[in-house]
KOLKOLRO-613198 format. One record per residue (C-alpha): residue in one letter; y, x, z. Coordinates in steps of 0.1 Angstrom, whole numbers, padded with zeros to 4 digits, always signed. Example, Ala and Ser with C-alpha at 12.3 -4.5 7.8 and 13.67 -1.06 7.14 Angstrom:
REM KOLKOLRO-613198
A-0045+0123+0078;S-0011+0137+0071;
This chain:
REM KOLKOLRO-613198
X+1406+1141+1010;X+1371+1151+1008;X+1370+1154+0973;X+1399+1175+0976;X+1378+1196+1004;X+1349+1205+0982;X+1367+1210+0951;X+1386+1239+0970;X+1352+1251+0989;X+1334+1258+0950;X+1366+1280+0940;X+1363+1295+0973;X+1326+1305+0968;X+1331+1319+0934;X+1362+1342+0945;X+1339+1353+0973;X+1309+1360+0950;X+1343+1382+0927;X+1349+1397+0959;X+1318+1407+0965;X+1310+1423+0938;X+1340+1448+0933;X+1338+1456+0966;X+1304+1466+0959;X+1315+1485+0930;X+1339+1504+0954;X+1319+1512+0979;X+1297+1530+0950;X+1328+1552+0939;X+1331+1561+0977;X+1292+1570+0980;X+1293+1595+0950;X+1298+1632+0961;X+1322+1641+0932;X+1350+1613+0937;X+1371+1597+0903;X+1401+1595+0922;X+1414+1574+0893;X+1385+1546+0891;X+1390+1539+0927;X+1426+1532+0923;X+1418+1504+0896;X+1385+1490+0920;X+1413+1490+0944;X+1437+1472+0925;X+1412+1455+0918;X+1399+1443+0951;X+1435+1435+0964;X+1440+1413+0938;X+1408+1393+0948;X+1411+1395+0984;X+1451+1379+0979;X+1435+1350+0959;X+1408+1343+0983;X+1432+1340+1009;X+1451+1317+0993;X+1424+1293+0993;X+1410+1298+1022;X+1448+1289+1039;X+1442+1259+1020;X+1410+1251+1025;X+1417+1255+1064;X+1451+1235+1059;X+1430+1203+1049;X+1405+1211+1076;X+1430+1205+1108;X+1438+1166+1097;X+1400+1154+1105;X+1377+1185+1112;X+1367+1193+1144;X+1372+1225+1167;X+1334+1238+1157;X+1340+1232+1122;X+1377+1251+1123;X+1359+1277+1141;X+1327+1284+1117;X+1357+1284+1087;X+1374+1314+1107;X+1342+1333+1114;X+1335+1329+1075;X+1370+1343+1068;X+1365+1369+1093;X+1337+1382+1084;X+1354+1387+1044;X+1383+1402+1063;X+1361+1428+1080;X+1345+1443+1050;X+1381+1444+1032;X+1392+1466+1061;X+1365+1489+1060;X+1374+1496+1025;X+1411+1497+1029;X+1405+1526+1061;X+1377+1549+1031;X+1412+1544+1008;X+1437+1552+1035;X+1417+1578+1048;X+1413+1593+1009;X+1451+1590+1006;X+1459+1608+1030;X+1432+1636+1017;X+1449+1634+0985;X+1484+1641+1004;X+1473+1668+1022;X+1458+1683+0988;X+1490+1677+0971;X+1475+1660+0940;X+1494+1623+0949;X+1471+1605+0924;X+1465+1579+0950;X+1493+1563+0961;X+1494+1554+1003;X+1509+1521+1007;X+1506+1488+1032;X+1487+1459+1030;X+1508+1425+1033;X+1490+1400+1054;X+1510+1373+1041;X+1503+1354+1011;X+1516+1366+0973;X+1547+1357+0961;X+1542+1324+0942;X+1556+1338+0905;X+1516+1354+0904;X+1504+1327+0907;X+1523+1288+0905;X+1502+1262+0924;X+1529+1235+0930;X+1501+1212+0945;X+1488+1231+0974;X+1514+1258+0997;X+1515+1268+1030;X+1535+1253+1055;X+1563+1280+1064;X+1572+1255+1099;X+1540+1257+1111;X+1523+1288+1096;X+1554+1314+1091;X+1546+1346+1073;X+1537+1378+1092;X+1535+1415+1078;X+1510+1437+1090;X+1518+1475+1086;X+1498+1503+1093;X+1513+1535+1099;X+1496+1568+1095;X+1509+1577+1132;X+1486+1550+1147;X+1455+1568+1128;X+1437+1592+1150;X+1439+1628+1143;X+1408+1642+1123;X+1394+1656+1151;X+1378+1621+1157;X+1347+1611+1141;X+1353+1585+1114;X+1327+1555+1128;X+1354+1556+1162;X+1389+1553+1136;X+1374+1524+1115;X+1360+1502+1146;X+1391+1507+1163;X+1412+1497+1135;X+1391+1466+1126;X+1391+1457+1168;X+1429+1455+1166;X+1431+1435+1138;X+1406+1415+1140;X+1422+1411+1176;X+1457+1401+1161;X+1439+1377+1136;X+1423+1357+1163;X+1452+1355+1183;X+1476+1339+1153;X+1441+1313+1146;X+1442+1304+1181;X+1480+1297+1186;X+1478+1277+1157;X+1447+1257+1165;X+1462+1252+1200;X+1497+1239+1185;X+1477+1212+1163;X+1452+1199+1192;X+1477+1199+1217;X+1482+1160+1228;X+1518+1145+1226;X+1535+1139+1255;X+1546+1099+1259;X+1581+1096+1266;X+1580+1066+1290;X+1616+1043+1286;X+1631+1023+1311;X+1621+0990+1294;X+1584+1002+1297;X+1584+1005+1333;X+1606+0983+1345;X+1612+0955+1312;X+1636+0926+1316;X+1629+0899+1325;X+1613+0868+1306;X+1633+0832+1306;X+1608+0801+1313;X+1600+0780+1288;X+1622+0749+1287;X+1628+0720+1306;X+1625+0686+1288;X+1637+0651+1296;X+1604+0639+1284;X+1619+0614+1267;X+1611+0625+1232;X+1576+0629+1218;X+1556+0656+1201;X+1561+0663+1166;X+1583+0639+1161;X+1608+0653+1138;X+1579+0670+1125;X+1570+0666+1084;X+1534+0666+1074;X+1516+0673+1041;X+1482+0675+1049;X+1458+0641+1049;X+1439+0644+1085;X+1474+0651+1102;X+1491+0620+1084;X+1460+0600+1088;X+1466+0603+1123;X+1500+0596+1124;X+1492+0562+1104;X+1471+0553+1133;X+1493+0567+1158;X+1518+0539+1141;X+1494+0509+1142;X+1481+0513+1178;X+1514+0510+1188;X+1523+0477+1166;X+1495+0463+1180;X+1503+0473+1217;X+1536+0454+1210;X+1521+0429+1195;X+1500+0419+1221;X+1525+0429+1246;X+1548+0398+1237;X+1520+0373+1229;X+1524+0345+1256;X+1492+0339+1274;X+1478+0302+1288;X+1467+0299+1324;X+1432+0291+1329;X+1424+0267+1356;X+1388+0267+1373;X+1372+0246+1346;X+1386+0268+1314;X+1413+0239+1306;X+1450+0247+1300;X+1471+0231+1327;X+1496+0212+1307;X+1519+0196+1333;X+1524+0227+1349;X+1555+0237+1334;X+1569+0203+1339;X+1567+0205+1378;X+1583+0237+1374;X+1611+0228+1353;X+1617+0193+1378;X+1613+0218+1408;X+1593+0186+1427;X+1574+0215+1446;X+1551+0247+1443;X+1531+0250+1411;X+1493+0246+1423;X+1472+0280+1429;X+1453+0281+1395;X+1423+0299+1401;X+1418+0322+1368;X+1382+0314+1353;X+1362+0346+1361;X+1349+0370+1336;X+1316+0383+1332;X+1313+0414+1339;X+1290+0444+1330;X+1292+0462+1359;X+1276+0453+1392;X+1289+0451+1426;X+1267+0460+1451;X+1277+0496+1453;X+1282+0509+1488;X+1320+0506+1497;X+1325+0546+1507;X+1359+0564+1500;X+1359+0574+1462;X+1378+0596+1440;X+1397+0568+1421;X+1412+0569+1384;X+1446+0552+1382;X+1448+0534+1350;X+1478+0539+1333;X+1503+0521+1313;X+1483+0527+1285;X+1453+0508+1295;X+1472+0480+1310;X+1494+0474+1282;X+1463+0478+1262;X+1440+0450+1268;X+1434+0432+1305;X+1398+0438+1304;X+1372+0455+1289;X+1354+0425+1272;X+1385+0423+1253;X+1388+0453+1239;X+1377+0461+1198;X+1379+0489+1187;X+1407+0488+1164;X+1425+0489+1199;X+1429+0527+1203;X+1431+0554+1177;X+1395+0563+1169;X+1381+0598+1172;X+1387+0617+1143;X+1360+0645+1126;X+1379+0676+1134;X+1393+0663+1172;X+1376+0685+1199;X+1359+0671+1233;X+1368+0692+1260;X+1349+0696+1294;X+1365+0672+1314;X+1380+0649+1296;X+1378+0610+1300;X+1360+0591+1269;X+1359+0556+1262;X+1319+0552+1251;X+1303+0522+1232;X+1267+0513+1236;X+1257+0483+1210;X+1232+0454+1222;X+1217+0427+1203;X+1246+0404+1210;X+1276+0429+1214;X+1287+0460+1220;X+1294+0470+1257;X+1325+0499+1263;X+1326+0519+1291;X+1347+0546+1308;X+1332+0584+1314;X+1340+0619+1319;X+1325+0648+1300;X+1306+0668+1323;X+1291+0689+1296;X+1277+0701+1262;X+1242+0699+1252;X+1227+0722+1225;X+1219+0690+1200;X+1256+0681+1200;X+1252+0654+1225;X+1273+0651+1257;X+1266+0645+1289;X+1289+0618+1303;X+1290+0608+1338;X+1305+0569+1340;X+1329+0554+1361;X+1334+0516+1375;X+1363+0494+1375;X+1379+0486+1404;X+1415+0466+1414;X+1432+0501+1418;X+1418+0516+1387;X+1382+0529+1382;X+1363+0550+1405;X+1329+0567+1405;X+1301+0553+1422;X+1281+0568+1449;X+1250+0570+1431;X+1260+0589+1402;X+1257+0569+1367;X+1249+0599+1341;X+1241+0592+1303;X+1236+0616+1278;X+1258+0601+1245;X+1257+0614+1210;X+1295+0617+1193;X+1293+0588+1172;X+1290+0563+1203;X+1319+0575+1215;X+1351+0557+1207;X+1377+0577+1217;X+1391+0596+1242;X+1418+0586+1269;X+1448+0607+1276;X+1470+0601+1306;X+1444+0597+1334;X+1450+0611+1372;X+1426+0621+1394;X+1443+0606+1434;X+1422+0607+1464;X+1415+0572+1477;X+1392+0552+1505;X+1369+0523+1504;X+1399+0499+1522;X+1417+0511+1484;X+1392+0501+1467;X+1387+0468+1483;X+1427+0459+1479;
């Protein structure tokens, strides 16, 4: 488009620079005392035939303008034109005026015709590439009548300003409704569904009975690689789910005749009290009511305690799976002897790509958070894994205790 611009602008300098000149030329025929009626006919002529071509382009040049130009640019193109348009008028009143002399004389060498404001008839001149838009820009004749001329008696300065005024007026007028017509905003027809649209159904309601991606067919590694361990946690959650277990008595021995007073039914199986674990977590904390974190089926299925836990227990944490704020991590800190696991929640991100974890201790209900606030600051590869599932429930210290 702008190539297009400037391509048009050098034609329309050199037709002005044409223009110029045989209007200069006629204005020396007119200067002389002893007129050649006959030479300004052909600088006439002449001058008609450049004035129709610069028009043309400058209706083309002013066509291109109104897709991206602004309204100062449109209106420094129409003072240019206007200011052409004002000298060929001048001229055009000398040669009317010396028409009508000729007329009056009787010698009808010069011919008194009109001047047609709209553009040449395209068998002068074939551009197929560039015409005007007859929709938008519709041809209008502009005739000048000897009655409208003032009678001699006037001076000459007074017939040609006048002329010029009014079409110069009538120029601007056509510019304006035009420029107007192309600036003027659309209107937005507003519909029904726009104001008032339908309304949207809600998502669907699910048994919850099947899971996530199921039915779902995967080609890419990291999302089968995580349905292969998605596949062996759970083997090994049944697995250990129907392993039978021993009971302990206080000494660590297996109580064998207890299932032979059962089955003879000789009395009550004695209490066996289970050998207690060590545990990594003290309990001196101050019994105060605490949020508490059910555990869920998950965990219980899972593994009994935490010093039986490994960590092909639960799907590991995977490069590209994302820690969110919130979220409750299972976090491994190696000793000397073994690796201790405990449970925390992400309280936030540090710049280094650490976390910083606040932790959680076990209780009978679940896990709960202590009153003096245990807060770590982990790096990704201690964490394990993270743990789905987990409620937040309001509890008291006579929960806690139970």
């Amino acid at each position: 488009m702008a190539n297009e611009i400037e391509i048009k602008k050098k034609s329309r300098n050199a037709l002005r620079t044409s223009f110029t000149k045989a209007a200069k030329e006629l204005e020396a025929l007119f200067s002389v005392d002893k007129l050649d009626r006959e030479s300004i006919e052909v600088a006439w002529e002449l001058l008609l035939s450049k004035y129709d071509d610069l028009k043309i382009v400058d209706n083309e040049i002013y066509e291109l303008l109104l897709e991206g130009a602004t309204e100062a640019k449109l209106e420094t193109d129409v003072e240019g034109r206007d200011t052409y348009f004002k000298r060929f008028t001048e001229l055009k009143v000398k040669y009317n005026r010396l028409s009508e002399d000729s007329a009056t004389e009787g010698t009808g060498s010069l011919r008194t015709g009109t001047y047609r404001s709209n553009v040449r008839e395209t068998t002068d001149r074939a551009d197929p590439k560039v015409q005007m838009k007859q929709c938008e820009l519709p041809s209008t004749s502009i005739t000048y009548n000897n009655s409208f001329i003032p009678s001699i008696s006037m001076s000459t300065s007074n017939v040609a300003d006048s002329e010029i005024d009014e079409v110069t007026m009538t120029i601007r007028m056509l510019l304006n409704g035009i420029v107007n017509r192309v600036t003027k905003p659309k209107a937005i027809i507003l519909s029904v569904h726009i104001v008032s649209p339908l309304p949207k159904a809600g998502p669907r309601k699910t048994n919850g009975k099947s899971r996530l991606s199921k039915s779902r067919i995967y080609t890419g590694t990291p999302e089968k690689e995580r349905i292969q361990e998605l596949e062996t946690m759970r083997k090994q959650k049944l697995k250990r789910k129907n392993t039978k277990r021993n009971i302990l008595q206080s000494g660590g021995e297996v109580n064998k005749n207890d299932t032979k007073v059962r089955e003879k039914g000789k009395g009550k199986a004695p209490k066996k009290k289970l050998k207690k674990i060590e545990s990594d977590f003290s309990d001196s904390d101050v019994d105060l009511p605490q949020n508490i974190v059910h555990e869920t089926k998950f965990f219980d299925d899972l593994f009994d305690s935490l010093d039986e836990f490994q960590d092909n227990d639960v799907p590991m944490l995977l490069a590209d799976d994302v820690i969110n704020c919130n979220d409750y991590l299972f976090v491994k800190f190696p000793t000397n002897k073994r690796a201790l696991h405990y449970i925390g929640r992400m309280e936030s991100c540090n710049i280094d790509g650490s976390y910083t974890v606040i932790f959680l201790r076990k209780c009978k209900s679940g896990f709960r958070f202590s009153d003096l606030q245990d807060i770590s600051t982990v790096s990704r590869e201690d964490i394990v894994s993270t743990i789905p599932n987990l409620v937040e429930a309001p509890g008291t210290s006579r929960c806690d205790r139970s």
